[in-house]
Structure formats: C-alpha cells, structure tokens
Backbone as a chain_set.jsonl record, in Angstrom:
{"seq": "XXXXXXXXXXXXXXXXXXXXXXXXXXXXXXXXXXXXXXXXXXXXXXXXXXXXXXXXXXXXXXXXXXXXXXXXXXXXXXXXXXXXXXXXXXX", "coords": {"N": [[-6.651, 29.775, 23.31], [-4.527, 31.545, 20.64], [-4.495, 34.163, 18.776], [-2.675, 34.633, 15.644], [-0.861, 37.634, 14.808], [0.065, 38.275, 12.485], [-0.41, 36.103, 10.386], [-3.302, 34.168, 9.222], [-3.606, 32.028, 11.521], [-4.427, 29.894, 14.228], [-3.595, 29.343, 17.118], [-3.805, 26.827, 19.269], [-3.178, 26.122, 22.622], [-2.559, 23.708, 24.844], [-2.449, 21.86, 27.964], [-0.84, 19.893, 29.93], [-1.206, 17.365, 32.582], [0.674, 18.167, 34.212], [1.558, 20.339, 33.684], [2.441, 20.733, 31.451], [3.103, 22.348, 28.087], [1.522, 22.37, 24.786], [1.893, 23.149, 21.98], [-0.598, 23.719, 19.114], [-0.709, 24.422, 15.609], [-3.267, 26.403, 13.368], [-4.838, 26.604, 10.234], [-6.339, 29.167, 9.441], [-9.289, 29.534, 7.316], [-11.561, 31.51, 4.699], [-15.034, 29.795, 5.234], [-16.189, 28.037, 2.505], [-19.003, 27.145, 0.545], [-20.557, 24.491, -0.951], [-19.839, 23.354, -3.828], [-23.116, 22.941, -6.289], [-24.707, 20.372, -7.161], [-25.167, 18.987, -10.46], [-27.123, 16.903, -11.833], [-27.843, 16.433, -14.577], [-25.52, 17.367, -16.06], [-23.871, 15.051, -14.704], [-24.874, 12.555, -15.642], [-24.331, 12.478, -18.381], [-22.004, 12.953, -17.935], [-21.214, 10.005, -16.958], [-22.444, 8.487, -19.638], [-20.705, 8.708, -21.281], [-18.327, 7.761, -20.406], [-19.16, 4.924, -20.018], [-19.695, 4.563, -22.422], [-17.055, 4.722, -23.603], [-15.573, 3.2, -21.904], [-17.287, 0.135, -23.47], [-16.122, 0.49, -25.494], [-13.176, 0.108, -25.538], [-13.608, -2.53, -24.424], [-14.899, -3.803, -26.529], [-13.162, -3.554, -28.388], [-10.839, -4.306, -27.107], [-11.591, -7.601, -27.07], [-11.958, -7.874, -29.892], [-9.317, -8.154, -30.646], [-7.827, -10.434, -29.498], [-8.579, -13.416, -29.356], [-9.671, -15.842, -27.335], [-7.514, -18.66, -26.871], [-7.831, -22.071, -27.337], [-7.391, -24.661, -24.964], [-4.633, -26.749, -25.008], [-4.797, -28.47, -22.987], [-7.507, -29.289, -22.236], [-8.403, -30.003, -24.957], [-7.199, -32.64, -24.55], [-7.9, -33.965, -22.73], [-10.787, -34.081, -23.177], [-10.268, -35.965, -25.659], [-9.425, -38.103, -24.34], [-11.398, -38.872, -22.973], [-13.024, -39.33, -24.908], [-12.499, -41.911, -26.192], [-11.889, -43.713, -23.335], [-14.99, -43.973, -23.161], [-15.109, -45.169, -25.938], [-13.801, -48.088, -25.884], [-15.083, -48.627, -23.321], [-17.206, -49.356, -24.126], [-17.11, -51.093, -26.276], [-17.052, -54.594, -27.436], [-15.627, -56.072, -28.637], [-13.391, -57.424, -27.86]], "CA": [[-6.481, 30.024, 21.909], [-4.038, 32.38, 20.658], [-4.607, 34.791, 17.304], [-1.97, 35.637, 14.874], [-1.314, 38.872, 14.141], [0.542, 38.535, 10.983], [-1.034, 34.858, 9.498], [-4.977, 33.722, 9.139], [-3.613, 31.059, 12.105], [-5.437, 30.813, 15.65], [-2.635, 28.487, 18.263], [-4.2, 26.452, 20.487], [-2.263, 25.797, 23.672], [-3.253, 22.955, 26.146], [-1.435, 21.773, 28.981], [-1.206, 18.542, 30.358], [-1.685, 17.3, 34.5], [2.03, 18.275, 35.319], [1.743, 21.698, 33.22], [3.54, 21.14, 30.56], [2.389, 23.146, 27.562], [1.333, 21.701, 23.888], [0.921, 24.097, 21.253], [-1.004, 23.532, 17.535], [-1.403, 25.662, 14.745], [-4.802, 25.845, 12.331], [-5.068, 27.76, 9.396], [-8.012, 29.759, 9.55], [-9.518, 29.917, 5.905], [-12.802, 31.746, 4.764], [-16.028, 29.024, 4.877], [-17.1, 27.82, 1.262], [-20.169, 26.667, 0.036], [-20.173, 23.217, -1.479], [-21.019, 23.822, -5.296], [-24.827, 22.334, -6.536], [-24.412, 19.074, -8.016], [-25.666, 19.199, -11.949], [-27.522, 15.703, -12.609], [-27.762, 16.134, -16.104], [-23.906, 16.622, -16.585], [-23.35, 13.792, -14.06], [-25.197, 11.403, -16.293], [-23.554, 12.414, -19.586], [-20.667, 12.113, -18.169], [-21.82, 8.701, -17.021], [-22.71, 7.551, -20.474], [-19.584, 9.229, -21.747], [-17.538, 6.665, -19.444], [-19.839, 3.879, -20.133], [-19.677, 4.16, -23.825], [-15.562, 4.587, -24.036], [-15.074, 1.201, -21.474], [-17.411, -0.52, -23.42], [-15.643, 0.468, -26.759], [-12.37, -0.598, -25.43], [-13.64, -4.033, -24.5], [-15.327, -4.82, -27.963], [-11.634, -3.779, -29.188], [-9.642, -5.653, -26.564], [-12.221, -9.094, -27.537], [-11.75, -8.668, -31.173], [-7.676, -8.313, -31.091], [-7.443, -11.644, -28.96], [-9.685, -14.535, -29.405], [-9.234, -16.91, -26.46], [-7.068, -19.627, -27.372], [-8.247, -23.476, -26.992], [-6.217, -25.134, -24.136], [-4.686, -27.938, -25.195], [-5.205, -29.934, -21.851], [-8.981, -29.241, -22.691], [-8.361, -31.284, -25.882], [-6.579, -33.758, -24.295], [-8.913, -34.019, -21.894], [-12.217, -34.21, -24.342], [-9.748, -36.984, -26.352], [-9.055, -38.881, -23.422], [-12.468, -39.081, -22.426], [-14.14, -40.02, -25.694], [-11.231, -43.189, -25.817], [-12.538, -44.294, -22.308], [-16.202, -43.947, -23.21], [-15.173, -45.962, -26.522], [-13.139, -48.638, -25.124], [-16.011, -49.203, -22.603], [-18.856, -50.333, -24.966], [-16.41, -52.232, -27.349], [-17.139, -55.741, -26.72], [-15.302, -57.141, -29.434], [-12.073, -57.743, -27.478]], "C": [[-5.809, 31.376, 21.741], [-4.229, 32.784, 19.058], [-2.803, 35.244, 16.93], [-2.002, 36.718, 14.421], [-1.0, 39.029, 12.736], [0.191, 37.797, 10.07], [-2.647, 34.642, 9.98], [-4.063, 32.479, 10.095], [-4.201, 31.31, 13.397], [-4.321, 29.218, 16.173], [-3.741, 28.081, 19.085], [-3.428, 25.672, 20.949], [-2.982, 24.865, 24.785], [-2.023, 22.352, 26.558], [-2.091, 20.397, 29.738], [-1.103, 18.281, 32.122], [-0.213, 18.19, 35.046], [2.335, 19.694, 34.558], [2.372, 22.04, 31.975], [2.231, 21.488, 28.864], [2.56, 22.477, 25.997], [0.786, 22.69, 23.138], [0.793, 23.729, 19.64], [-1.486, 24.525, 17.028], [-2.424, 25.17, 13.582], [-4.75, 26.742, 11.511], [-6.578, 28.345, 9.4], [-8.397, 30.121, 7.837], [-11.24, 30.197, 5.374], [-13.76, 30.283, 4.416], [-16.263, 29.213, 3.111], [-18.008, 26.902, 0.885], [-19.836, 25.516, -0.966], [-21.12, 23.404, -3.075], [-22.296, 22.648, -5.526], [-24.171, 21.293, -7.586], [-25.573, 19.041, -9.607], [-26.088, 17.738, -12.252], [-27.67, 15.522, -13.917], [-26.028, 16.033, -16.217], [-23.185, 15.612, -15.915], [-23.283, 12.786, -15.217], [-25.012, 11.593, -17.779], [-22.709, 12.445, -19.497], [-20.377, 10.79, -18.107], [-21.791, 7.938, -18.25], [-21.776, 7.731, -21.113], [-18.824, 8.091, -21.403], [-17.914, 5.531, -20.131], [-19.285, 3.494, -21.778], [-17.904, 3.887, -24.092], [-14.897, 3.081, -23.039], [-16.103, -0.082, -22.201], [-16.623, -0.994, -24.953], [-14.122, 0.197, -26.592], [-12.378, -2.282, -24.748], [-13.813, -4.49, -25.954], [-13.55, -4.802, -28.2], [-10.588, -4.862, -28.474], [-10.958, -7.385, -27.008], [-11.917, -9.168, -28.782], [-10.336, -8.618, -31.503], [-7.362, -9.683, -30.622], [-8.649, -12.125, -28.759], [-9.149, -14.992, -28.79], [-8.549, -18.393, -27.446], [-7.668, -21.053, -26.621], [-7.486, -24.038, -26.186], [-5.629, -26.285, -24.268], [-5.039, -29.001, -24.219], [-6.743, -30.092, -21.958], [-8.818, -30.435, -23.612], [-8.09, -32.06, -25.762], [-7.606, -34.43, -23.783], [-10.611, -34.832, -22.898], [-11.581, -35.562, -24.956], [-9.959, -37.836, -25.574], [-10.787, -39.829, -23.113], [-13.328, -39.986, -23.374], [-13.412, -41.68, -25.905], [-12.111, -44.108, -24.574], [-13.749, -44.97, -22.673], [-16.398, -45.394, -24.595], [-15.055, -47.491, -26.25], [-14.262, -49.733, -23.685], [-17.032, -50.202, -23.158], [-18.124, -50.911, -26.02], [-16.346, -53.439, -26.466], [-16.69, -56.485, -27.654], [-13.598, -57.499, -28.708], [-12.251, -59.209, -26.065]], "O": [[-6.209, 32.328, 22.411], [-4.142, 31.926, 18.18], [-1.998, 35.879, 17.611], [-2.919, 37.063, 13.676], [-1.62, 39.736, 11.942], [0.254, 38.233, 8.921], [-3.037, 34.994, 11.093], [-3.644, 31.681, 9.257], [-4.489, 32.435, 13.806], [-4.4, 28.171, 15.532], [-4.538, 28.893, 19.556], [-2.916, 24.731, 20.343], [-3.88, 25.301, 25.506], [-0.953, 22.262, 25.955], [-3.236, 20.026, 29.998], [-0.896, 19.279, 32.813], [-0.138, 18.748, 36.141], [3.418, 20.205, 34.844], [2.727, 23.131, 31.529], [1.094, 21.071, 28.649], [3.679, 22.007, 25.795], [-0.342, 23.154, 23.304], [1.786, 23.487, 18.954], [-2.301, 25.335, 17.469], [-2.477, 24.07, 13.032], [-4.598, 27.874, 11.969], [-7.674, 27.786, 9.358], [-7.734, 30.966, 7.235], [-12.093, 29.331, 5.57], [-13.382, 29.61, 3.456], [-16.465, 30.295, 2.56], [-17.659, 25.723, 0.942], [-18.886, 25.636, -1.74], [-22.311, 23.519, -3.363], [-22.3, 21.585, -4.904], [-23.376, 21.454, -8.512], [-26.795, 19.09, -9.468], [-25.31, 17.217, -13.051], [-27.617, 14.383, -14.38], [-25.382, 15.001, -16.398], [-22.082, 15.236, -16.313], [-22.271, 12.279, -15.703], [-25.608, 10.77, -18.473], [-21.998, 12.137, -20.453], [-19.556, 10.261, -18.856], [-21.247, 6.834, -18.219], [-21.666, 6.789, -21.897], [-18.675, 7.322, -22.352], [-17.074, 5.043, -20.886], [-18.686, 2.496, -22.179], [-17.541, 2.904, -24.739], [-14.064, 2.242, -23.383], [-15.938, -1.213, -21.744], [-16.5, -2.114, -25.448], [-13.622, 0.01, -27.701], [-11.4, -3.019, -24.628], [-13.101, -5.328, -26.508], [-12.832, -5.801, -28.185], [-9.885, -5.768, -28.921], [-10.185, -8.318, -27.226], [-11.569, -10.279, -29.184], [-10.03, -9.018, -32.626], [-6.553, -10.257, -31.351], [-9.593, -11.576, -28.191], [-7.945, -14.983, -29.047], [-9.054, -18.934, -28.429], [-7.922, -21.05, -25.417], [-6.379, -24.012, -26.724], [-6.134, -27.121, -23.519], [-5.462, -30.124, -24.491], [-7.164, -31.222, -21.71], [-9.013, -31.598, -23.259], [-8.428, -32.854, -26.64], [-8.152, -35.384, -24.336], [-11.101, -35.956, -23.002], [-12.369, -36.497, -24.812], [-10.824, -38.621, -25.962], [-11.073, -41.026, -23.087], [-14.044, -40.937, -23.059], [-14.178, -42.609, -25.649], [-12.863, -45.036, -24.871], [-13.84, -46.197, -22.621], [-17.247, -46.284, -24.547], [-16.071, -48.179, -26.358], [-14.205, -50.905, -23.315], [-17.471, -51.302, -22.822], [-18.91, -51.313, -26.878], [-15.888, -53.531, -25.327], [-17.176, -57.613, -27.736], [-12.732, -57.862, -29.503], [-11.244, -59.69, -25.544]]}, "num_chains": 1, "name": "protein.A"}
C-alpha cells in the first residue's frame, strides 16, 4: 500500500505469479455515522404517501367508469337464446 502525499488516496499495488504489477486507487474519506432513524416521521410520512395514492385512485375511478364489453353482452344474449330455445317445446 502506497500513501498519497498530495490526495486523501492510499494505491494498492499487487503483483501477479510472473511479477507483473497491478495498481488501484481508493479514496480515503473520513468514517460517518449512519444518522438515527425517526419512527414518528417515518410513519407520517407513511400516511402522507398512503393518503395521496389513495386520493389519486378515488380520482382516477371516478373519471373512468369501466365500460361494458360488448362480447359480454353478446355473450349473456347468446346464452339466454340457447337456454330459451331449449325448454320451448312448441316447435
């Protein structure tokens, strides 16, 4: 391991079976402490979230009402025809 004198970098040099030489640089940067996690402002931001995706669903459900498919209706038509057709015994 080699120090910089002029950059926060530290070289490390390794060398492989036949000698040949491989060098990487690392920035060296002071350790910091991982800040304290705040459960209360987690979970208002939480309901914060919660409340604004559930207030753009109601809005996206009441701009578009699902439309009826017509092959559905066909379908449902078709069917009650059959069902008629069956128990008619006047033919």
């Amino acid at each position: 391991m080699l120090a910089d004198k002029e950059a926060a970098i530290i070289w490390l040099v390794c060398t492989d079976g036949a000698g040949y030489k491989t060098v990487t640089a690392y920035d060296i940067t002071p350790h910091m402490a991982a800040p304290q996690v705040d459960l209360n402002n987690l979970e208002s931001r939480l309901a914060h979230v919660e409340e604004w995706i559930n207030a753009k669903q109601s809005a996206f459900g009441s701009a578009k009402q699902p439309k009826k498919s017509n092959a559905n209706a066909n379908a449902n038509a078709n069917a009650k025809n059959v069902a008629t057709e069956s128990t008619d015994t006047t033919t």
